[in-house]
C-alpha positions in Angstrom: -23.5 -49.3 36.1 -20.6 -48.3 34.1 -18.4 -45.3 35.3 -16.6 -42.6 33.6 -14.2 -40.6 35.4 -12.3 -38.3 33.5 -9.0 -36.1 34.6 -6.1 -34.2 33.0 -7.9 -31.1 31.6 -6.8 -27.7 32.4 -5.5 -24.5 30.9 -2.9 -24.5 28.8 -0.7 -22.3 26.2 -1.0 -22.4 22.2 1.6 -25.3 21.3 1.2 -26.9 24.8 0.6 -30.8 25.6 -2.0 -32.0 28.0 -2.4 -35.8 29.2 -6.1 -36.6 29.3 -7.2 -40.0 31.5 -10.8 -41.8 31.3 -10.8 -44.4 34.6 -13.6 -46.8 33.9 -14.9 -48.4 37.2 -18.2 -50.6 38.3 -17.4 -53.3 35.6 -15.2 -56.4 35.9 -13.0 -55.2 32.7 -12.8 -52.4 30.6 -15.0 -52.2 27.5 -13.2 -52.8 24.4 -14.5 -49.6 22.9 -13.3 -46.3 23.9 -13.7 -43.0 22.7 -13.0 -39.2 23.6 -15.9 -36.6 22.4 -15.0 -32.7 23.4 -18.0 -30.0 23.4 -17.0 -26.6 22.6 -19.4 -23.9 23.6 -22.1 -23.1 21.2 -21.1 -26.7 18.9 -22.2 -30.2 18.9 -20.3 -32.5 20.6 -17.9 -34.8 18.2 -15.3 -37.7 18.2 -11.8 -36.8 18.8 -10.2 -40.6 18.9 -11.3 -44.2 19.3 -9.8 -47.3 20.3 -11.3 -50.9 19.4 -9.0 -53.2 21.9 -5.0 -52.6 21.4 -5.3 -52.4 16.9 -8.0 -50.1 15.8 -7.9 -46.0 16.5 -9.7 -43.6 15.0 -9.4 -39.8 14.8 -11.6 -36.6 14.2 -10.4 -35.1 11.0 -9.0 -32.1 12.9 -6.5 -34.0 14.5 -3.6 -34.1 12.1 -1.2 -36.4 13.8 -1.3 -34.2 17.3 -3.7 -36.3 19.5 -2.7 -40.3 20.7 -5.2 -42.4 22.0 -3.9 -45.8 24.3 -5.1 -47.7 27.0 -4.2 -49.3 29.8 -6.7 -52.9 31.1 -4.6 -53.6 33.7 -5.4 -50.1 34.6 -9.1 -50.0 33.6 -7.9 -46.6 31.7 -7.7 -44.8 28.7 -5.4 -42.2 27.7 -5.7 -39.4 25.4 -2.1 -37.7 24.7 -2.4 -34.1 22.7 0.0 -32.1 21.6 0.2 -29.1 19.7 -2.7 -27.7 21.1 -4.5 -25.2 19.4 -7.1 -22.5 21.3 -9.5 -24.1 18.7 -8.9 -27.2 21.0 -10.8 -25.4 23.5 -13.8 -27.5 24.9 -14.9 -29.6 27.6 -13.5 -33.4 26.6 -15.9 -36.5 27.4 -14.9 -40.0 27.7 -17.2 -42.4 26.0 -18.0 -46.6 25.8 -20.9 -48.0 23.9 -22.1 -51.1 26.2 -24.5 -53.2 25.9 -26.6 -50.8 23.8 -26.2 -48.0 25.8 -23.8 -45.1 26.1 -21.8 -44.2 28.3 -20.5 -40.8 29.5 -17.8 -39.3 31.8 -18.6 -35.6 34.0 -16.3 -34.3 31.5 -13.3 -32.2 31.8 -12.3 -28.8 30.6 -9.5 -28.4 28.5 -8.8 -24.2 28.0 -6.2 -23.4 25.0 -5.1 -19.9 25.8 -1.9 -17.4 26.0 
């Protein structure tokens, strides 16, 4: 089964940058879709960015240009690069593959937005 390990959260200041990383192990080569969801207390959980292979990303419509997706196969691992951060950043950030109709989630890992 398909694993999700994410890494890179913690607290940082308004205006800070934080380098999020989704290792995906258990499966001979990374899925070509990749996402990262966040959760922010008392909200539903929604898309931050999407890569289809190496061409395709996606964003949340509240990223403006701060957040980079990217990925790494040769390092089963997918990157999520924010900048600018914003205490309305402020959630627990999930990484995310569809597969073979099912999803798939990472533990999650807190990102914290504060001075």
């Amino acid at each position: 089964q398909v694993q999700l390990v994410e890494s890179g959260g913690g607290l940082v200041q308004p205006g800070g940058s934080l380098r999020l990383s989704c290792v995906v192990t258990r499966i001979s080569s990374i899925p070509n879709t990749m996402g990262w969801y966040r959760q922010a207390p008392g909200k539903e959980r929604e898309l931050v960015a999407r890569i289809i292979g190496y061409g395709d990303r996606n964003y949340g419509d509240f990223v403006k240009g701060r957040f980079t997706i990217s990925r790494s196969d040769a390092k089963s691992t997918v990157y999520l690069q924010m900048s600018n951060l914003k205490p309305e950043d402020t959630a627990v950030y999930y990484c995310h593959t569809p597969l073979a109709g099912h999803n798939y989630w990472g533990q999650g890992t807190q990102v914290t937005v504060s001075s």
